[in-house]
C-alpha positions as CSV (number, residue, x, y, z in Angstrom):
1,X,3.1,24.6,-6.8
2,X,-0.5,25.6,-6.6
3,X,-2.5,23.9,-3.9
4,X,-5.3,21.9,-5.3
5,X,-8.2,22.9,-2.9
6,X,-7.7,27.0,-3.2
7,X,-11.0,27.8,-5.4
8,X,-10.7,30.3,-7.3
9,X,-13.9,32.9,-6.7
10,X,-15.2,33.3,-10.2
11,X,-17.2,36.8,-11.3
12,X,-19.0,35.8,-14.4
13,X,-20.7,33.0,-15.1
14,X,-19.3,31.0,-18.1
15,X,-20.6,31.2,-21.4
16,X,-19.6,30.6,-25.3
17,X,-19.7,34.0,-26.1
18,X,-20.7,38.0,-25.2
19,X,-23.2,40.3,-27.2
20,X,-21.9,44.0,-27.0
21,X,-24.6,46.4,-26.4
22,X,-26.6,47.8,-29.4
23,X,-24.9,51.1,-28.8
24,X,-21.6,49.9,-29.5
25,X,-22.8,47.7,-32.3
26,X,-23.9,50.6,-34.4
27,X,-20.9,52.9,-34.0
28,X,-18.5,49.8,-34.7
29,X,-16.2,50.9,-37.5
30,X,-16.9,47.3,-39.3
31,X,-20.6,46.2,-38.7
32,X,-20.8,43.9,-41.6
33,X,-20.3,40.1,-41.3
34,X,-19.2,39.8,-44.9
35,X,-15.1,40.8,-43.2
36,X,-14.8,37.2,-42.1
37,X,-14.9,36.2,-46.0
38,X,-13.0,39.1,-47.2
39,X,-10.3,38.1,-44.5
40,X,-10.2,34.6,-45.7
41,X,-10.5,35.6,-49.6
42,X,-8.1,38.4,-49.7
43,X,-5.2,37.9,-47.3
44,X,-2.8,40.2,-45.8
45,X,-4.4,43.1,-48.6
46,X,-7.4,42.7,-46.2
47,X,-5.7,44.6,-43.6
48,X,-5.5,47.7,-46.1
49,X,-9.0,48.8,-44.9
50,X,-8.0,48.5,-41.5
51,X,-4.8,50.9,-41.8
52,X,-6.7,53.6,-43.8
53,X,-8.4,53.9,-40.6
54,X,-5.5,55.5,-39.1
55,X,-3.2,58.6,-39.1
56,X,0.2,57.3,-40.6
57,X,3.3,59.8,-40.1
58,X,4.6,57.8,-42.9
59,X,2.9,55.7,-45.4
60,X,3.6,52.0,-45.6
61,X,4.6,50.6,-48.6
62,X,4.3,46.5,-47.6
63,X,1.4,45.2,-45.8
64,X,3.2,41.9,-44.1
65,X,6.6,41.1,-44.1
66,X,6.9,37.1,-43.8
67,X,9.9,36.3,-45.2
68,X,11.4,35.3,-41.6
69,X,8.7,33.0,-40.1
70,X,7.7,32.8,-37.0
71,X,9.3,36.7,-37.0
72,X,6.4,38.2,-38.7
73,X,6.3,41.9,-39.6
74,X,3.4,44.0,-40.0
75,X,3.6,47.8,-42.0
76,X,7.4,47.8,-41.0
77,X,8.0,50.5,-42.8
78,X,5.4,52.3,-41.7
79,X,5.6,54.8,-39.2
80,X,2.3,56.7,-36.4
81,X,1.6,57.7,-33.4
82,X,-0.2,55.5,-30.9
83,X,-1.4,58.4,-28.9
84,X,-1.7,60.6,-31.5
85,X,-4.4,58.3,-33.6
86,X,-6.4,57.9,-29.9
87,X,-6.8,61.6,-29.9
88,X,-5.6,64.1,-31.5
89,X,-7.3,63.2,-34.6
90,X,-10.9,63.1,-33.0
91,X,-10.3,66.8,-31.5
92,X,-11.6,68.5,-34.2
93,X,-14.8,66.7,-34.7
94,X,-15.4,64.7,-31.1
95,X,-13.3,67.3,-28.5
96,X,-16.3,67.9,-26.5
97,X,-17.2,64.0,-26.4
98,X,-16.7,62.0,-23.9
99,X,-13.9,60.0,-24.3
100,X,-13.2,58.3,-20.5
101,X,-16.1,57.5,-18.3
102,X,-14.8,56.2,-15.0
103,X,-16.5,54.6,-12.2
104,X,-14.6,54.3,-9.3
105,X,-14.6,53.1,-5.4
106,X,-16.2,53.9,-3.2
107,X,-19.3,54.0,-5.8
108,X,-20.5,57.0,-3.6
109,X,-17.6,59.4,-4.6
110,X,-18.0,61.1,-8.0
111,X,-17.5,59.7,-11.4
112,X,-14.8,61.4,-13.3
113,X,-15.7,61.5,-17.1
114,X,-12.6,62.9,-19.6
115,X,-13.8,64.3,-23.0
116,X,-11.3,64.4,-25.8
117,X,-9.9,67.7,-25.1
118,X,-9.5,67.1,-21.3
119,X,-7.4,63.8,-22.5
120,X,-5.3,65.5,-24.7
121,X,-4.7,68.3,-22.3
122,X,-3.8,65.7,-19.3
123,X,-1.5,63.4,-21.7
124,X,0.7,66.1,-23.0
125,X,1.1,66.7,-19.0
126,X,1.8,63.8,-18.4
127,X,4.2,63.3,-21.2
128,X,5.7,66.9,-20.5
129,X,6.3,65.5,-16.5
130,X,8.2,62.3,-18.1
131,X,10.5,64.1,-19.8
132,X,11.3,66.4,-16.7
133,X,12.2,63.5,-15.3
134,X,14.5,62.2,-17.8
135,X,12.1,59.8,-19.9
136,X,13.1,59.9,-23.4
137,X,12.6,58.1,-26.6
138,X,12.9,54.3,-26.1
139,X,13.1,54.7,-22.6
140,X,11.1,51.4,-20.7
141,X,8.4,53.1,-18.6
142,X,7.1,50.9,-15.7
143,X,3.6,51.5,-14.5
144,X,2.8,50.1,-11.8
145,X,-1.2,51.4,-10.9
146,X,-4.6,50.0,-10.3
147,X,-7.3,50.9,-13.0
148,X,-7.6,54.9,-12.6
149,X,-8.3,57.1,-15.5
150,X,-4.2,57.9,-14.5
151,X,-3.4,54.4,-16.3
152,X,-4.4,55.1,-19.7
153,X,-3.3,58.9,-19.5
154,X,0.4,57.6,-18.4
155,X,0.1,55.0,-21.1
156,X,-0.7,57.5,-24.2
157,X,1.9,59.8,-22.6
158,X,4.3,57.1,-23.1
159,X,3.3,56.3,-26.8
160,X,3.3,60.1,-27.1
161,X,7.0,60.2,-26.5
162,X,7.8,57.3,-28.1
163,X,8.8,55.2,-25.0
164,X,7.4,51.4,-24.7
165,X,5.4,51.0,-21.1
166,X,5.5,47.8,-19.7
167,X,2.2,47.7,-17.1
168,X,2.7,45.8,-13.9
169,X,-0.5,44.4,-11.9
170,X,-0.7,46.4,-8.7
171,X,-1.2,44.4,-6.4
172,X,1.9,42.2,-7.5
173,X,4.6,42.5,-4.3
174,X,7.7,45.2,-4.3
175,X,9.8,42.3,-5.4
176,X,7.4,40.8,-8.3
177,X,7.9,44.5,-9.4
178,X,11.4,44.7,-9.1
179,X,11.4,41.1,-10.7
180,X,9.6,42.9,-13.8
181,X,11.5,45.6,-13.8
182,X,15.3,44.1,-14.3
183,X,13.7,41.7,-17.4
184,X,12.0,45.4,-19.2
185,X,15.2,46.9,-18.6
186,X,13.2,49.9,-17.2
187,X,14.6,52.3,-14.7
188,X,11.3,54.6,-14.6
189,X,8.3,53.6,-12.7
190,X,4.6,55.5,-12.5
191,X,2.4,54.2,-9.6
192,X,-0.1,55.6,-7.0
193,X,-0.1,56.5,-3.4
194,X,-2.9,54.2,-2.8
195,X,-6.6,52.9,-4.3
196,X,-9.7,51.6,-3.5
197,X,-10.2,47.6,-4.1
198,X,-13.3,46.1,-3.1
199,X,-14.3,48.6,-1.1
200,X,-11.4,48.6,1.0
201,X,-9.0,51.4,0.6
C-alpha cells in the first residue's frame, strides 16, 4: 500500500489545458475547428478523412465493426504498415528533413538529429538485426530502454516486421521486467548498456 506522506515531486504546474506552438499549429494536418461538428454529425464515415491520410497495403472496405460491443473493430479488413506510413512515404518529398531531434544528458554532449533517410536507413537495420536473431512475424518484442532516439528506431523496426513491441519503463527492476515479460508472452528483449537520468549516469 502506498504510504500517505511520500509527495510526489511534480514537474509542471497544473493547468486545464496546453497550447501547441504556432509552428506545429500550422502544419497540423486538421487545423479547422469545424472536425468537432463533423465528428458528431457524421459518425464513424468521419474517420474516412482520417484513413485517406495514410498508405493502406490493402483498402478497407468497413469503417467500424460494432456488431460485438465492447469488442469494437476499426478498418478490420484493412491492412498497412505502421513503419512504413512514418516514413517511407515522406522519403521522396521530406528525406532530407528532419525527422528526430533529440536532446539528451548530459545537455553538454551533442544533439543527435535523424532526417528521414537516416531513419529509414537505421530502422531497416534494426529490423534486419531482429531477424538475425530469430524475430519474426508476430513475435512479442520487449524493449526495455530509456528515451534514446534507439526507442523509436527499435519500435518502427518492430512494426516493420510485423511483430507487436510491448515497451517496459526502464527503470522498472529485473523482476518487474521479467513480471512483464511472461504476461506479453515475449521471449525477445532490446535494452541499453546504460543512460543518463537526471544528470547522473
Amino acid at each position: 500500500m502506498a504510504d500517505p506522506d511520500v509527495d510526489l515531486e511534480a514537474r509542471l504546474a497544473e493547468q486545464d489545458s496546453f497550447e501547441p506552438p504556432a509552428d506545429f499549429v500550422e502544419q497540423a494536418n486538421v487545423t479547422d475547428p469545424d472536425i468537432y461538428d463533423e465528428f458528431e454529425a457524421n459518425w464513424p464515415d468521419c474517420w474516412t478523412q482520417a484513413a485517406d491520410l495514410l498508405d493502406w497495403d490493402t483498402e478497407y472496405t468497413e469503417i467500424l465493426d460494432d456488431s460485438n460491443p465492447p469488442f469494437y473493430e476499426w478498418f478490420a479488413d484493412g491492412e498497412l504498415n505502421a513503419s512504413a506510413n512514418c516514413l517511407d512515404r515522406h522519403l521522396d518529398e521530406r528525406g532530407d528533413e528532419a525527422a528526430i531531434e533529440w536532446v539528451g544528458e548530459p545537455t553538454d554532449e551533442a544533439n543527435r538529429t535523424y532526417t528521414y533517410q537516416e531513419l529509414h536507413d537505421e530502422v531497416n537495420a534494426f529490423a534486419a538485426a531482429l531477424r538475425a536473431q530469430g524475430v519474426e512475424e508476430d513475435d512479442i518484442v520487449t524493449l526495455y530502454m530509456p528515451m534514446i532516439p534507439e526507442l523509436p528506431i527499435a519500435m518502427l523496426a518492430c512494426a516493420r516486421i510485423g511483430a507487436p513491441h510491448s515497451v517496459v519503463f526502464a527503470g522498472f527492476s529485473a523482476d518487474a521486467l521479467a513480471t512483464r515479460m511472461n504476461s506479453a508472452d515475449s521471449e525477445h528483449l532490446v535494452t541499453c548498456d546504460g543512460y543518463y537520468r537526471r544528470g547522473d549516469p
